[in-house]
N, C-alpha and C positions, 0 to 999 in steps of 0.2 A: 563231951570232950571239950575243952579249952583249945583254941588257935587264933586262927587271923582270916578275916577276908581280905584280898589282898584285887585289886582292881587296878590294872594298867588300862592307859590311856594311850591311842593313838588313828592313824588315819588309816585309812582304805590303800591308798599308795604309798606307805611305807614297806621295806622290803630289807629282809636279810639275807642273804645266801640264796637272792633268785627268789625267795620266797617273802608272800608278804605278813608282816611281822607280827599282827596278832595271829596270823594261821601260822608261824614257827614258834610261838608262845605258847600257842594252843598244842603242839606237836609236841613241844620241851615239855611241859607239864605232863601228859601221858607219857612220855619215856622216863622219868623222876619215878613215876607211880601214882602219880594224882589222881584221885579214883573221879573227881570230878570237876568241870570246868565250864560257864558258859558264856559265850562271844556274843557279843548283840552290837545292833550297825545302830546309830542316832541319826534324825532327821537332820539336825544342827548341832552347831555347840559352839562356843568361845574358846580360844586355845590360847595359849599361854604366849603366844606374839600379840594377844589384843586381836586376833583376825578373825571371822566368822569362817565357819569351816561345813560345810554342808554337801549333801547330796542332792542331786539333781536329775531329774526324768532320763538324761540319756548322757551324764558323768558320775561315776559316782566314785572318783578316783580322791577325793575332798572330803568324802562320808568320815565323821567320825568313830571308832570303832572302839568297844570296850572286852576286854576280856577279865572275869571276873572268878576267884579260884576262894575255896575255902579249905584250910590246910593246916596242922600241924604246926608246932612251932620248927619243928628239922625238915618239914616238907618247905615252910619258908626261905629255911635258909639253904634250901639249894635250887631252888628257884633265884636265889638272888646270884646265888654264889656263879648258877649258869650264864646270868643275863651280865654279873660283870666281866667273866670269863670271856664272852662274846665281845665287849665291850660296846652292849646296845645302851645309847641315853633314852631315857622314857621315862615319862611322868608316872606314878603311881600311886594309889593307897590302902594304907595299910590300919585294920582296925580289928583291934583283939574281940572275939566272940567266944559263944559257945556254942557248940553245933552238936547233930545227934539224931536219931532216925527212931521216930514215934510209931506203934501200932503195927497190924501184921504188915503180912507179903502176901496181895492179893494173886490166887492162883487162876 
């Protein structure tokens, strides 16, 4: 299949609706239909003020955070179409693939 991986960028302490914002990303995507989706926290990272942004032994409210989706071109566009609906600003990106599921289903 032809799509997009599609990678949002942001921190530990961001938050939408009470909730924080790659886990309501990651909740948007499974209400869409997005059969799959995976969040991973960074030790560090550079962020787009120039600032180091990291986690630490007993904060990790600074953790940079990535959630990472492979999808459809119309699973794309309503992942966006939800994120501008919200009106969440977030770094993202976006790169056309092929994707597809090789060999059996181990029983």
């Amino acid at each position: 299949m032809q799509g997009f991986q599609i990678t949002f960028y942001t921190q530990q302490d961001r938050v939408h609706d009470n909730t924080p914002l790659a886990h309501w990303l990651l909740e948007e995507a499974k209400r869409i239909g997005i059969r799959g989706a995976t969040l991973s926290g960074s030790i560090e990272g550079l962020g787009h003020d120039g600032q180091t942004h990291s986690a630490s032994w007993f904060d990790f409210s600074d953790q940079p955070i990535q959630l990472t989706l492979i999808v459809t071109a119309d699973e794309a566009e309503k992942v966006f179409s939800r994120i501008a609906q919200e009106r969440i600003k977030i770094f993202y990106m976006k790169i056309p693939v092929e994707f597809g599921t090789l060999g059996e289903e181990v029983r």
